[in-house]
N, C-alpha and C positions, 0 to 999 in steps of 0.2 A: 433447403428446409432442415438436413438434418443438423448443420452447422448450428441453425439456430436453437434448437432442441437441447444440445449439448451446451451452446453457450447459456441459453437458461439455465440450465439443471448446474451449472455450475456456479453459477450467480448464485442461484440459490444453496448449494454446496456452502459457498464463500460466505455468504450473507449468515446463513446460521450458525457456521462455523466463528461468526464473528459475536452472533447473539450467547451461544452456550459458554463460550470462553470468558466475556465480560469485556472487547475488546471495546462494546460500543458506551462503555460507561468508563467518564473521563474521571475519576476519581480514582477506579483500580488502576487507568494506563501513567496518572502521574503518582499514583503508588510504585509502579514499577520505576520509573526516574528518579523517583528519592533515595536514591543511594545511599546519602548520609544521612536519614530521616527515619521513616516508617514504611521503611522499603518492602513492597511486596513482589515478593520473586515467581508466583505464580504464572506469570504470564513466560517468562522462561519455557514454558511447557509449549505455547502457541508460538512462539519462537519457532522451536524446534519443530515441531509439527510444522511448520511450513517450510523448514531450511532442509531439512533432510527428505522431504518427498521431490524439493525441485533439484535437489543435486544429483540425485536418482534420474530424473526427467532429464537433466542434461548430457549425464553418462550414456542414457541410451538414444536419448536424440543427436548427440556425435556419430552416429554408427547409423542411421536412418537420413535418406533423400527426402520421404514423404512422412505425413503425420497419420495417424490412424484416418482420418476421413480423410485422407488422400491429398493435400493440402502441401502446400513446399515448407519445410522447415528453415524459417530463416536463420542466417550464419548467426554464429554467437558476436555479443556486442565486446567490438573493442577494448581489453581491460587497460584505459589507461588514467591516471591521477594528472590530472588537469583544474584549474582553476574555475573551468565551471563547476565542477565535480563537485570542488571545496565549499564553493561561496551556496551552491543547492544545496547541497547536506546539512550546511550550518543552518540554513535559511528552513528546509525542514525539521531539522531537530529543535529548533527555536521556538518555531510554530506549534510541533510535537507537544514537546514540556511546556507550553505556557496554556494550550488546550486542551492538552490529553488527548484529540483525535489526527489520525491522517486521512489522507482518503478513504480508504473503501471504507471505515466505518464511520467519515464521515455521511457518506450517503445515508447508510444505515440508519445513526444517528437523529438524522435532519429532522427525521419524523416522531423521531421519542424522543427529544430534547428540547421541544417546542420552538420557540422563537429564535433563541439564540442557538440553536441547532442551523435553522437556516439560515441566520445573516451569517454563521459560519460558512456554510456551505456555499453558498453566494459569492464571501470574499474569496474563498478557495477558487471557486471556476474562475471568478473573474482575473485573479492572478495567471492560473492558467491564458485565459484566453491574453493575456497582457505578455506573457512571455517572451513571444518568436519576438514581436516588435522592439522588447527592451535588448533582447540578445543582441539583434543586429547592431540596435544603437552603441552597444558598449565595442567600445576601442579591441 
């Protein structure tokens, strides 16, 4: 139960943190991709607010067995550049810049963007759920 408590309060943490920044309105997120445009560099700030509190998180979770509710801390993920790596990154950032949303404000989104919030979110799970199968299929 308390897992779950924590995993709400954080949800909701993320979630607003996603509404007061402007993460979930695709016109500032492809503000910030116009580089060569009408670049807005505000979100640089939400950036950083999330890079520098998880690299904290991982400095001290190197040094720690358990997680505060007691919980195994899984090993850190492999850093290696591999061509799944390349071909998802491209295939996210592509998706990125031509929507303006990734997931979590996709979710968010779904419901303030009306119709095409959710066939977004729609084709987003269903690529998900299409994944594992197309992995294995590739060579």
């Amino acid at each position: 139960m308390q897992r779950l408590i924590f995993a709400a309060l954080s949800g909701a943490l993320f979630g607003a943190g996603l509404l007061v920044s402007g993460m979930v309105d695709t016109v500032k997120v492809q503000g910030w991709l116009d580089v060569f445009g009408a670049w807005d560099p505000t979100l640089a700030f939400v950036m950083g607010g999330a890079i520098v509190p998880m690299f904290i998180a991982w400095r001290v979770a190197e040094r720690r067995k358990t997680a505060v509710l007691g919980t195994p801390i899984p090993a850190k993920p492999a850093q290696r550049l591999d061509r799944n790596l390349v071909i998802g990154s491209l295939m996210f950032g592509a998706g990125w810049g031509l929507v303006g949303l990734c997931p979590g404000p996709a979710l968010a989104a779904a419901f303030l963007n009306g119709s095409s919030g959710l066939i977004f979110l729609v084709a987003m799970l269903a690529a998900m759920v299409a994944t594992p199968a197309l992995r294995r299929a590739m060579p």
